[in-house]
Structures are given as structure tokens and as C-alpha cells.
C-alpha positions, 0 to 999 in steps of 0.5 A: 500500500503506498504511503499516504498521510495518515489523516487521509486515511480512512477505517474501513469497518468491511475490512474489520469483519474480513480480519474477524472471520477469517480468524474465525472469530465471533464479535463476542470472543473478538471483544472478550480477547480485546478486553472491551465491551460488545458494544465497542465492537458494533461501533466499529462495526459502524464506522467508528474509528478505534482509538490508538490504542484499539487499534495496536490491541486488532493488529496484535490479536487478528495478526493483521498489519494496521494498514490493512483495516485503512484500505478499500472494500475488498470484494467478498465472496457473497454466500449465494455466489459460492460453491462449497464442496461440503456444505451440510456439514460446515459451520457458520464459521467455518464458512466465514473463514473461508470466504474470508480467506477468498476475499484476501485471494480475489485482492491477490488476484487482482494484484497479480493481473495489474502486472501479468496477462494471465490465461484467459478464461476457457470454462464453456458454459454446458448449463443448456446443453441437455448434457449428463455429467457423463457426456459434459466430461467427455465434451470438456475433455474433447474441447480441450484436445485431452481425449482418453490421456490421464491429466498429470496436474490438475491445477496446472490444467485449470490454471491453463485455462483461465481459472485462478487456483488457490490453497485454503489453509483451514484444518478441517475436513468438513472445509473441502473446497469450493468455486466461485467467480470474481466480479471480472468474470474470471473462476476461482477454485480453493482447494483444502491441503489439509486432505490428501492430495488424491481427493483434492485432484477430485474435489479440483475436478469437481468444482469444475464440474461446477462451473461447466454445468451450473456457472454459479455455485448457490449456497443453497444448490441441491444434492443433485448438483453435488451428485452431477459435479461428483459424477462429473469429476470421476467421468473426467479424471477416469475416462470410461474408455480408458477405464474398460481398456486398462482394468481387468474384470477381475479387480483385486487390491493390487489392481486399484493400487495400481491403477491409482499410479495412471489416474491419480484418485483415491482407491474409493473413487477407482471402484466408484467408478468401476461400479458406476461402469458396470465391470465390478458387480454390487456385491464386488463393489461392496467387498472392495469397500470394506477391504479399503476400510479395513486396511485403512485406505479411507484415511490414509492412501497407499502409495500417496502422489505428490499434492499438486502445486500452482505452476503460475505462482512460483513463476510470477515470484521469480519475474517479479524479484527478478525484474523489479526487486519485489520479494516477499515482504514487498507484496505483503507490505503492498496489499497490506496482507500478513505474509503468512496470509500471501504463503497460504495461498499459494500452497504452501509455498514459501520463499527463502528470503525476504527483499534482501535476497533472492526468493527460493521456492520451497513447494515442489516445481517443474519445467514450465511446458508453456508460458502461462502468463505474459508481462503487462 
């Protein structure tokens, strides 16, 4: 954020209830840390400026910089605008931080796209087709020059074609992931790390299926919806010709372990879909669920993939310590966000240093196929 004199700046209470939700806080436990009334916080709330001492007890408790609250609104996901993967099972607050943390990565978004020409978007809309989830795969997949291929990075292909992929960084399993689109018209998916890196290649896929069949998640969407964007998901992770022609009718463990290493989903999913394609039988698919349970692999995959990674970040990082100097604390102190705000957002990856020296990505890269994002 540039300098600014201090009396020109203005408290933006929208920006108070961001930092509140996204630590998960309700206005009362938020006063009771502070040490002030209820009534305080509704003031705020108002537009009431806090007094200076107020104001250092937010920053210390929310862990947000003091310029962070003096900034403009920040575009909020609104709760009819998003797809959560988990609904039922979330809480309130639970949804408040995440939405919360979307709207820390909308304003990142909108920072990056002021300095790089990203992928425009390339998600068709499939809502009046009259399609099945099975056949809107299959149209996606043939839109996209993919035929029967295994997808080797889900989030490098969503990247590709326009969508804006972040992490999440709340450590519940009812939080999976969820969709929405930016004021600009551009898709953006969370996706969670605090599930394995098999079911978020799923939970990726099947908010794809989101935005290809239903444009906009609604809060209030029904379990059709979820029941079409999970049999999207496995239609288009697991091609049903491709499928037929690489597992044998006679599947065992060791043939799910296996053919875990072409398409990269949980066990569960593999049988899901075997069943779904009639080359298990019902009582087959129900023995092979209890076997994955029994030995664990609900919880806990054998042979677990590498999580995948943005192919996009690392690479504006570079550019940006590169070209113009500007590290990691030099992005924080511009949008005014913790920086540990900006690293969860970008999956966990972090960089070796601050401005005083060159940034190194820690996150797991790989060579850079095409170039996804050119310099404006």
C-alpha cells in the first residue's frame, strides 16, 4: 500500500469483519480477547474509528498489519455466489473463514493481473446443453484436445485455462473446497491441503464440474448438483474408455493400487467408478469397500502422489524479484496482507528470503511446458 498521510486515511469497518472471520472469530470472543465491551465492537462495526490504542490491541490479536483495516472494500465472496464442496456439514464459521480467506485471494488476484496477462478464461458454459455429467466430461475433455490421456496436474490444467487456483489453509475436513467467480468474470477454485492430495485432484475436478454445468455455485444448490459435479469429476479424471481398456474384470487390491499410479484418485473413487461402469458387480463393489476400510485406505492412501502445486505462482515470484526487486515482504507490505496470509495461498509455498535476497521456492516445481502468463 503506498504511503499516504495518515489523516487521509480512512477505517474501513468491511475490512474489520474480513480480519474477524477469517480468524474465525465471533464479535463476542473478538471483544472478550480485546478486553472491551460488545458494544465497542458494533461501533466499529459502524464506522467508528478505534482509538490508538484499539487499534495496536486488532493488529496484535487478528495478526493483521494496521494498514490493512485503512484500505478499500475488498470484494467478498457473497454466500449465494459460492460453491462449497461440503456444505451440510460446515459451520457458520467455518464458512466465514473461508470466504474470508477468498476475499484476501480475489485482492491477490487482482494484484497479480495489474502486472501479468494471465490465461484467459476457457470454462464453456454446458448449463443448456441437455448434457449428463457423463457426456459434459467427455465434451470438456474433447474441447480441450485431452481425449482418453490421464491429466498429470490438475491445477496446472485449470490454471491453463483461465481459472485462478488457490490453497485454503483451514484444518478441517468438513472445509473441502469450493468455486466461485470474481466480479471480472474470471473462476476461482480453493482447494483444502489439509486432505490428501488424491481427493483434492477430485474435489479440483469437481468444482469444475461446477462451473461447466451450473456457472454459479448457490449456497443453497441441491444434492443433485453435488451428485452431477461428483459424477462429473470421476467421468473426467477416469475416462470410461480408458477405464474398460486398462482394468481387468477381475479387480483385486493390487489392481486399484495400481491403477491409482495412471489416474491419480483415491482407491474409493477407482471402484466408484468401476461400479458406476458396470465391470465390478454390487456385491464386488461392496467387498472392495470394506477391504479399503479395513486396511485403512479411507484415511490414509497407499502409495500417496505428490499434492499438486500452482505452476503460475512460483513463476510470477521469480519475474517479479527478478525484474523489479519485489520479494516477499514487498507484496505483503503492498496489499497490506500478513505474509503468512500471501504463503497460504499459494500452497504452501514459501520463499527463502525476504527483499534482501533472492526468493527460493520451497513447494515442489517443474519445467514450465508453456508460458502461462505474459508481462503487462
Amino acid at each position: 500500500m503506498p504511503e499516504t498521510d495518515d489523516s487521509l486515511k480512512i477505517f474501513n469497518p468491511l475490512r474489520l469483519e474480513i480480519a474477524r472471520k477469517r480468524r474465525g472469530l465471533s464479535h463476542t470472543a473478538l471483544a472478550r480477547l480485546l478486553g472491551v465491551q460488545l458494544r465497542t465492537i458494533t461501533g466499529w462495526k459502524s464506522g467508528v474509528v478505534p482509538g490508538r490504542a484499539a487499534m495496536l490491541a486488532l493488529t496484535e490479536v487478528l495478526g493483521f498489519p494496521e494498514d490493512f483495516f485503512f484500505g478499500p472494500d475488498l470484494e467478498m465472496p457473497s454466500e449465494d455466489g459460492v460453491s462449497f464442496r461440503a456444505l451440510t456439514r460446515m459451520t457458520g464459521q467455518q464458512k466465514d473463514m473461508a470466504r474470508a480467506q477468498g476475499a484476501l485471494a480475489l485482492a491477490l488476484a487482482q494484484w497479480i493481473e495489474k502486472k501479468f496477462e494471465l490465461p484467459s478464461c476457457q470454462i464453456p458454459d454446458l448449463r443448456n446443453l441437455g448434457t449428463t455429467p457423463e457426456s459434459a466430461a467427455d465434451t470438456l475433455r474433447r474441447t480441450w484436445g485431452l481425449g482418453e490421456l490421464a491429466i498429470r496436474n490438475m491445477v496446472h490444467l485449470l490454471e491453463s485455462k483461465g481459472v485462478r487456483v488457490f490453497s485454503l489453509s483451514i484444518e478441517a475436513k468438513e472445509v473441502d473446497a469450493f468455486s466461485t467467480w470474481s466480479t471480472g468474470g474470471s473462476p476461482v477454485v480453493f482447494l483444502n491441503n489439509f486432505k490428501t492430495a488424491e481427493r483434492s485432484r477430485f474435489d479440483a475436478a469437481h468444482e469444475l464440474g461446477h462451473l461447466v454445468m451450473h456457472r454459479h455455485g448457490r449456497a443453497n444448490r441441491s444434492k443433485e448438483q453435488e451428485s452431477q459435479a461428483d459424477a462429473f469429476a470421476s467421468a473426467f479424471l477416469m475416462p470410461s474408455r480408458s477405464v474398460v481398456a486398462r482394468v481387468p474384470r477381475f479387480t483385486t487390491m493390487e489392481v486399484l493400487i495400481s491403477a491409482k499410479k495412471i489416474w491419480g484418485v483415491a482407491l474409493s473413487a477407482i471402484v466408484y467408478r468401476l461400479r458406476v461402469l458396470n465391470l465390478i458387480s454390487e456385491w464386488h463393489y461392496k467387498a472392495l469397500c470394506i477391504e479399503i476400510g479395513k486396511l485403512g485406505y479411507r484415511t490414509h492412501e497407499p502409495d500417496g502422489i505428490p499434492r499438486e502445486t500452482s505452476l503460475i505462482f512460483p513463476a510470477i515470484l521469480k519475474d517479479l524479484y527478478e525484474s523489479d526487486g519485489i520479494g516477499k515482504a514487498g507484496i505483503a507490505k503492498d496489499l497490506a496482507f500478513p505474509a503468512s496470509e500471501l504463503e497460504s495461498l499459494w500452497f504452501g509455498l514459501t520463499l527463502g528470503s525476504t527483499d534482501g535476497g533472492r526468493p527460493r521456492a520451497t513447494a515442489p516445481s517443474e519445467p514450465t511446458q508453456s508460458l502461462l502468463f505474459r508481462i503487462k
